[in-house]
N, C-alpha and C positions, 0 to 999 in steps of 0.2 A: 460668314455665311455666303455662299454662294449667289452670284446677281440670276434674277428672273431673267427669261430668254424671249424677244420681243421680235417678234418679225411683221414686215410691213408688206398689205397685200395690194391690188389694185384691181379687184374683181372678184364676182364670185366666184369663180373657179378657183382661185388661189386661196380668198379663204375659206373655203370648204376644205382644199388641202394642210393649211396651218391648223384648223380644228380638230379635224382627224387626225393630224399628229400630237394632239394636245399642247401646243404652245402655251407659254405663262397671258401673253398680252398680244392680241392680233390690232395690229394698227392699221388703219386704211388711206390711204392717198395713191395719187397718180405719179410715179417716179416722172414720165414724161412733162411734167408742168415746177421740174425745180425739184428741192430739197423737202419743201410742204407745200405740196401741191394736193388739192381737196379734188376729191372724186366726184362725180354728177348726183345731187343730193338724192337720187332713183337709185343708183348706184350703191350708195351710202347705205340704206334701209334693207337694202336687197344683199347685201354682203350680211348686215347683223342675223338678217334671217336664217339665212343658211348657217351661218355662223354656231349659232344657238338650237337649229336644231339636228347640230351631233354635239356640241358642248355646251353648258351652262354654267361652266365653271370660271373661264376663262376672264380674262379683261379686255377689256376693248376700248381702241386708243382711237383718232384719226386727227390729220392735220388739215388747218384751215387758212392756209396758205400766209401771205404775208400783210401784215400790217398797212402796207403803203398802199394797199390794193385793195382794200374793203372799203366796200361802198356802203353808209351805213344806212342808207334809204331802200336797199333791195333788202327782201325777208332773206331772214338767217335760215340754212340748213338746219333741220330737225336732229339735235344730238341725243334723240332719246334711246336709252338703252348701252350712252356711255362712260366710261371712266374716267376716260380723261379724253381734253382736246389740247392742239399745240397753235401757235401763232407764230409767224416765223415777225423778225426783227431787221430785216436788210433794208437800206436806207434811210434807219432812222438816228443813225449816227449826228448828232449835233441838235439835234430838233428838242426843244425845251418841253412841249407837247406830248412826247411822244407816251411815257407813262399814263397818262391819261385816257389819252388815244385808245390806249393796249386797252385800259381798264374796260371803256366804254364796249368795243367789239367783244369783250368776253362777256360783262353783264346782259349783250344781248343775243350771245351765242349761249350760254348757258343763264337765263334768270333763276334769279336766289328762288324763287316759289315756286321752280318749276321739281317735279317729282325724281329724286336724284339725282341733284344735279351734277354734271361730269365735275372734275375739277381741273386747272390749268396745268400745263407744265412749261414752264417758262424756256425758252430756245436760245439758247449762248451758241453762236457762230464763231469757231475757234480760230477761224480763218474769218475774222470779226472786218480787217482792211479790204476785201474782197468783198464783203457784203455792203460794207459801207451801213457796218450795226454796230451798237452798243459794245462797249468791251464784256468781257466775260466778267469779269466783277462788278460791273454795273447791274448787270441783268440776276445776277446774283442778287443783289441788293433788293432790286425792286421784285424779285420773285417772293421774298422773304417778308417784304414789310406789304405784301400783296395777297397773302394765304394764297400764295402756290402750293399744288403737292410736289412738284418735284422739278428739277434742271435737266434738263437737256441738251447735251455737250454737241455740236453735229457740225456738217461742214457744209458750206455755203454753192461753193463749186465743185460741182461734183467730176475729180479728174483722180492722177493717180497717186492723189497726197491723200495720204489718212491721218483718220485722227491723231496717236503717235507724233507724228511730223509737225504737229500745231502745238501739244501740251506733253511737257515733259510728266513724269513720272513723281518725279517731286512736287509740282507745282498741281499735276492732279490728286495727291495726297491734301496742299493746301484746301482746295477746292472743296473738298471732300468733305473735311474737318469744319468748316463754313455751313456746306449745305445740311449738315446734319444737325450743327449746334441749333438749326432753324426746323428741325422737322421735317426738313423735306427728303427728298429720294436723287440718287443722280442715277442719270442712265446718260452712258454715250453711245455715239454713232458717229459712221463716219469713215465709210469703204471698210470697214473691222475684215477679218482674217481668219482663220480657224485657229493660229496662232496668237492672237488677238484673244479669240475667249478665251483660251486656255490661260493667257496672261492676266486679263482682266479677273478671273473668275479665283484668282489665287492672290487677288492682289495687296490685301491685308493679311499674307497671313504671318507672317515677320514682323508685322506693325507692333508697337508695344501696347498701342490701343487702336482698335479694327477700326479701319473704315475701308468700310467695303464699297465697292460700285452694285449700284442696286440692280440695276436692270441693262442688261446687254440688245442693243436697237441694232438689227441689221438687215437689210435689202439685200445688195448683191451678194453677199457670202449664201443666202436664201435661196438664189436663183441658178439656172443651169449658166458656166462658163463664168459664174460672177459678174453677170452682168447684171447691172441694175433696174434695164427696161426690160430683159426677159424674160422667162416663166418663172416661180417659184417651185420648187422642188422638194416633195416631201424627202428624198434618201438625205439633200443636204441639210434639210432640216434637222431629220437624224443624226447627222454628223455635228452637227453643233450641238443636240443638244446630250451629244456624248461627251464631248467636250464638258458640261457642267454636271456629269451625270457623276452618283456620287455620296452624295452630300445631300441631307432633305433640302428643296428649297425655301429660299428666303422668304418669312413671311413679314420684312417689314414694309410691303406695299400695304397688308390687310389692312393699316388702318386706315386710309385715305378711301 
């Protein structure tokens, strides 16, 4: 099955463009503040509205930046009306704490009683020494025995190493085989390509038993000139999501 196609916006202008092009999962953060960098919680409210009203079908993701940086005495941003939130993991490499740490900032960015609640997608930094996070089987680990929906493969520094360059093809096969046996979803990012989704989007299909990459996460392929602080671009949008086009899409996000 072919992965969902996720693009990440930083305003409403951008996603009012990912809506009208019907993208699978419109994600929000601020490229300018990092890898998960969370938008101005005005911001945030003001993207779902426009959001929803040219789609209501869509999903809706947003990143809330990184672990070491939440303060947990200021109120949490309002995630109502999403599906999922992410937490970035950079320097928490060695910290005996730090699972706990995670748990706490999600229980009170999403409470269990609150109406829908989003659910996590746990953030594996492939270029894990740069971040000074968790290895990618760690993060595995604790996404799984954490009711994660899903992994999130991405890179830390954002230069001209992609994903590709951090996990081999084999080892993202492991990976795969892991995250599923658990339930969850994998989505990578990670400067992707148009040659990228095409590769991604085909990547089980020789496998003796599928496993698919669920969800394709991209910013500057998104954007005019690839770049990942610049506008979002519905023709490129187009272009990738010819690239998956095809094939029904994947519904194994529905059940999450």
């Amino acid at each position: 099955m072919p992965p969902k196609l996720l693009v990440s916006v930083r305003n409403v202008q951008e996603a009012r463009i990912a809506a009208e092009a019907g993208v699978d999962i419109i994600d929000i953060k601020e490229p300018q503040q990092g890898s998960l960098g969370m938008v101005h919680p005005r911001v945030l409210q003001e993207c779902v509205v426009s959001i929803r009203a040219v789609n209501s079908r869509c999903q809706l993701s947003t990143a809330c930046g990184e672990l070491g940086e939440y303060d947990p005495f200021e109120p949490p941003a309002s995630l109502k009306g999403f599906n999922f939130f992410k937490i970035g993991l950079a320097g928490m490499c060695g910290k005996n704490n730090w699972r706990a740490a995670w748990q706490l900032m999600r229980d009170q960015l999403a409470p269990e009683n609150s109406e829908k609640t989003p659910r996590c997608v746990a953030v594996a930094y492939v270029d894990s020494a740069n971040a000074n996070a968790p290895e990618i089987e760690e993060v595995i680990e604790a996404a799984a025995e954490s009711d994660c929906a899903g992994v999130l493969f991405d890179t830390f520094q954002k230069n001209d190493m992609r994903f590709s360059d951090w996990v081999s093809d084999s080892r993202l096969k492991r990976f795969l085989r892991v995250i599923h046996q658990h339930g969850m979803f994998c989505s990578i990012a990670g400067k992707l390509t148009l040659a990228d989704v095409t590769h991604f989007s085909q990547f089980s299909k020789n496998m003796p038993v599928a496993e698919p990459v669920d969800v394709i996460a991209v910013r500057s392929a998104a954007c005019l000139q690839d770049e990942r602080t610049s506008e979002v671009s519905a023709v490129r949008i187009q272009e990738l999501q010819e690239r998956l086009r095809g094939v029904s899409a994947s519904q194994f996000l529905e059940q999450f």
